[in-house]
SERO-4910 file (N, C-alpha, C, O; in steps of 0.05 Angstrom, whole numbers):
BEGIN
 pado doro    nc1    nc2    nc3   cac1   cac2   cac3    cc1    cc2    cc3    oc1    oc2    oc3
  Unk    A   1663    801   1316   1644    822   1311   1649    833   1283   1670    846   1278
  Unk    A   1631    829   1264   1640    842   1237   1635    877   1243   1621    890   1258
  Unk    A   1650    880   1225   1663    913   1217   1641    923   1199   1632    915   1177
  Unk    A   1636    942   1213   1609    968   1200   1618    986   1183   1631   1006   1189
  Unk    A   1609    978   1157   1620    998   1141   1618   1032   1146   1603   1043   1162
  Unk    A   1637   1044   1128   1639   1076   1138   1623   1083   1128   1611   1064   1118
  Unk    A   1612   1109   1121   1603   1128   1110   1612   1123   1081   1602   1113   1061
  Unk    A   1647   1142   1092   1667   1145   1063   1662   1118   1045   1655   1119   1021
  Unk    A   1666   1095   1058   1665   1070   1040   1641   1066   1022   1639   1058    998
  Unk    A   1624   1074   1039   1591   1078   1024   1582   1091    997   1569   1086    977
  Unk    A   1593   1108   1007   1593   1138    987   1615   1129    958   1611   1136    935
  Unk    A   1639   1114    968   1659   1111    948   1641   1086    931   1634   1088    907
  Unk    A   1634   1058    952   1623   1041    923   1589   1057    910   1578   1051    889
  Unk    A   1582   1071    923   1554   1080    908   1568   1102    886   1553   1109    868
  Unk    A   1589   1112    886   1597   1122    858   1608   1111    841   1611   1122    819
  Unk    A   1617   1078    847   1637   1063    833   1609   1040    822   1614   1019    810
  Unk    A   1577   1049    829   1559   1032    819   1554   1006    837   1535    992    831
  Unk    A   1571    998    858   1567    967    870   1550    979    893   1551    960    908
  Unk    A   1536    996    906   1522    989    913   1486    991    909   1476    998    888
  Unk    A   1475    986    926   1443    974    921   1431   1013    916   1438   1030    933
  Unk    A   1419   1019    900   1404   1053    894   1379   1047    925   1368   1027    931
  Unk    A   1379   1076    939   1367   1074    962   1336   1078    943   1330   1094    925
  Unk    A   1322   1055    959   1292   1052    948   1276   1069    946   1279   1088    960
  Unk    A   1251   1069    925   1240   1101    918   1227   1101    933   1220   1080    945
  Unk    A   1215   1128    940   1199   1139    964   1168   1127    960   1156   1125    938
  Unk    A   1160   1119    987   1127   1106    973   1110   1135    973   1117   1156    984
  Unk    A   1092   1132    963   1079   1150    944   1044   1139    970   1035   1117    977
  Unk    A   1038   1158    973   1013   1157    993   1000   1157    965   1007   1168    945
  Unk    A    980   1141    970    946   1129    954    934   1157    945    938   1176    960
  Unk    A    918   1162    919    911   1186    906    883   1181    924    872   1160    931
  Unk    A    876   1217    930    847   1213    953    836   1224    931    818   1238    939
  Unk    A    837   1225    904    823   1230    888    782   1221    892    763   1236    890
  Unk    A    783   1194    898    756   1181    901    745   1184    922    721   1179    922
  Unk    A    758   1192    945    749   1195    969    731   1224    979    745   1245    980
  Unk    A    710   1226    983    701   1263   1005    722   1264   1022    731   1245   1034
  Unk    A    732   1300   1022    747   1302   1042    724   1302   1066    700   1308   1065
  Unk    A    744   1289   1094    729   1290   1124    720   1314   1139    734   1333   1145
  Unk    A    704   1311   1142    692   1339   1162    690   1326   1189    681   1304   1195
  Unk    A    703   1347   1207    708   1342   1238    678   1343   1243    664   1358   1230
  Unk    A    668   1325   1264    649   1315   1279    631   1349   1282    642   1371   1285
  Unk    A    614   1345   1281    599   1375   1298    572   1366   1300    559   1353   1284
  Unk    A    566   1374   1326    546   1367   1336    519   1375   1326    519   1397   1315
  Unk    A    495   1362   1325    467   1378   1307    469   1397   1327    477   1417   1314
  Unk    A    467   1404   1350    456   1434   1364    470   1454   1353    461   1476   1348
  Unk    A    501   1445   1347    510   1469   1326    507   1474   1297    517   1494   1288
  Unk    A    500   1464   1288    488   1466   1256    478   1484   1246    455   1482   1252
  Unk    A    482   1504   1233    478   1524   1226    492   1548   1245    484   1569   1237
  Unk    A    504   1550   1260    518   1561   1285    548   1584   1273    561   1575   1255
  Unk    A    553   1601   1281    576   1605   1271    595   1615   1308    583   1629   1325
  Unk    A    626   1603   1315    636   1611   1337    648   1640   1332    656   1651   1311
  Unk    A    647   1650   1361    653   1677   1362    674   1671   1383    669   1656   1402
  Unk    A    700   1683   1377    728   1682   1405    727   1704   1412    717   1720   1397
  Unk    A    736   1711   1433    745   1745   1436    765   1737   1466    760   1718   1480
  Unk    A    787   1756   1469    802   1750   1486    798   1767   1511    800   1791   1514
  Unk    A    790   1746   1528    776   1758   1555    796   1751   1577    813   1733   1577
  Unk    A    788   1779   1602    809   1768   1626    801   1748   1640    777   1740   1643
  Unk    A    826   1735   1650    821   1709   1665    799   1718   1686    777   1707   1684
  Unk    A    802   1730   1698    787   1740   1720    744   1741   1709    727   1727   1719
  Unk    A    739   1758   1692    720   1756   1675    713   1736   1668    689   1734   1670
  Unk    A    727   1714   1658    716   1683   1646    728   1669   1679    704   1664   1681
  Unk    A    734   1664   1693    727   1659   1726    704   1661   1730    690   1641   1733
  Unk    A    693   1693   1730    665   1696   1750    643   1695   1719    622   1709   1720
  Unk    A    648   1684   1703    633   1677   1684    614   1643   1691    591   1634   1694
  Unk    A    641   1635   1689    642   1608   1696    624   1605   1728    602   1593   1730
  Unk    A    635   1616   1745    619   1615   1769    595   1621   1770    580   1610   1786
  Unk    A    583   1643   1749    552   1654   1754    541   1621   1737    520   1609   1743
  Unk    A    557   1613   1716    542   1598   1703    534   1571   1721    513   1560   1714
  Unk    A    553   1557   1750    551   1549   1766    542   1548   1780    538   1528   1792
  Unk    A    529   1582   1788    512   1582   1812    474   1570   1798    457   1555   1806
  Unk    A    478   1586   1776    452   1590   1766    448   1563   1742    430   1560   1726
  Unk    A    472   1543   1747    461   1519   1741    455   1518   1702    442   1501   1690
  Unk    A    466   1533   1694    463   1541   1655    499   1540   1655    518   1541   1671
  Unk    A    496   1538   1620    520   1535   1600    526   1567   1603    509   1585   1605
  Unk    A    553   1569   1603    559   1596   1590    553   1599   1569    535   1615   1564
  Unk    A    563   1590   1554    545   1597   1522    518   1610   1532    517   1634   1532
  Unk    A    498   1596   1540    475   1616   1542    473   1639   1561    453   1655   1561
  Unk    A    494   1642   1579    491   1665   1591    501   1689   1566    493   1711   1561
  Unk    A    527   1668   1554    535   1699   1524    518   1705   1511    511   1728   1508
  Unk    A    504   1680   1497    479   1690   1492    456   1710   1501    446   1727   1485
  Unk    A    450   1708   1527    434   1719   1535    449   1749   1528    438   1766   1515
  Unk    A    478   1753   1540    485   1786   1542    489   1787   1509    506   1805   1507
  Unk    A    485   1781   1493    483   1790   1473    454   1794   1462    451   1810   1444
  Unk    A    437   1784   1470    407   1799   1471    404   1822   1484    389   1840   1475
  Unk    A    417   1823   1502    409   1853   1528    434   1864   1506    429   1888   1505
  Unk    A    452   1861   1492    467   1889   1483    451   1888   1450    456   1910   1440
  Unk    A    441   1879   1438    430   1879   1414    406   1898   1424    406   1921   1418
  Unk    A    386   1887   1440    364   1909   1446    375   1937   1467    360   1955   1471
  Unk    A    396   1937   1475    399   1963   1488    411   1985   1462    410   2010   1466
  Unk    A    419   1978   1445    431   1994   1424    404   1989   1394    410   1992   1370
  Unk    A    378   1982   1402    361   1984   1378    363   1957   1368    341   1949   1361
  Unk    A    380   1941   1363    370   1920   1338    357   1900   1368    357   1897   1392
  Unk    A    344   1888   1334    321   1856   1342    344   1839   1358    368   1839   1352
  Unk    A    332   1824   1379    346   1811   1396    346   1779   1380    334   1761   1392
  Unk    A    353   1775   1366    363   1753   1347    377   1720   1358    370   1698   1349
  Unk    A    401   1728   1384    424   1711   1389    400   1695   1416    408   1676   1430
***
């Protein structure tokens, strides 16, 4: 079984010049020419902007369930309560 060089031995001929310089780092391709990628988005959202807000589990539960019973996307049920709170406080129901 040949003998694996050390570390120390390593280190001593790469200062004494005998051994091989560790190879230069490859260099990733210039994306100069390339468009940067845009993640997929669907046409229904096009022009769209998302809204998060941090809701109780319990609340997004029976969210989910009304949207189940009544057979629609949550999204359009938020939608919808954001029409009923845009016209209960005056502005044009827009969403």
């Amino acid at each position: 079984m040949p003998k694996r060089p050390s570390i120390a031995g390593a280190i001593r001929e790469a200062a004494q010049g005998g051994a091989n310089p560790p190879p230069a780092p490859r260099l990733k391709p210039a994306l100069t020419q390339e468009a940067p990628r845009r993640a997929f988005q669907a046409k229904t959202r096009e022009g769209k902007k998302m809204i998060a807000a941090p809701i109780d589990p319990a609340a997004r539960q029976q969210l989910k369930m009304l949207a189940a019973e009544l057979d629609r996307k949550s999204e359009d049920l938020i939608r919808e309560a954001l029409r009923d709170l845009f016209t209960k406080y005056g502005k044009p129901p827009i969403a």
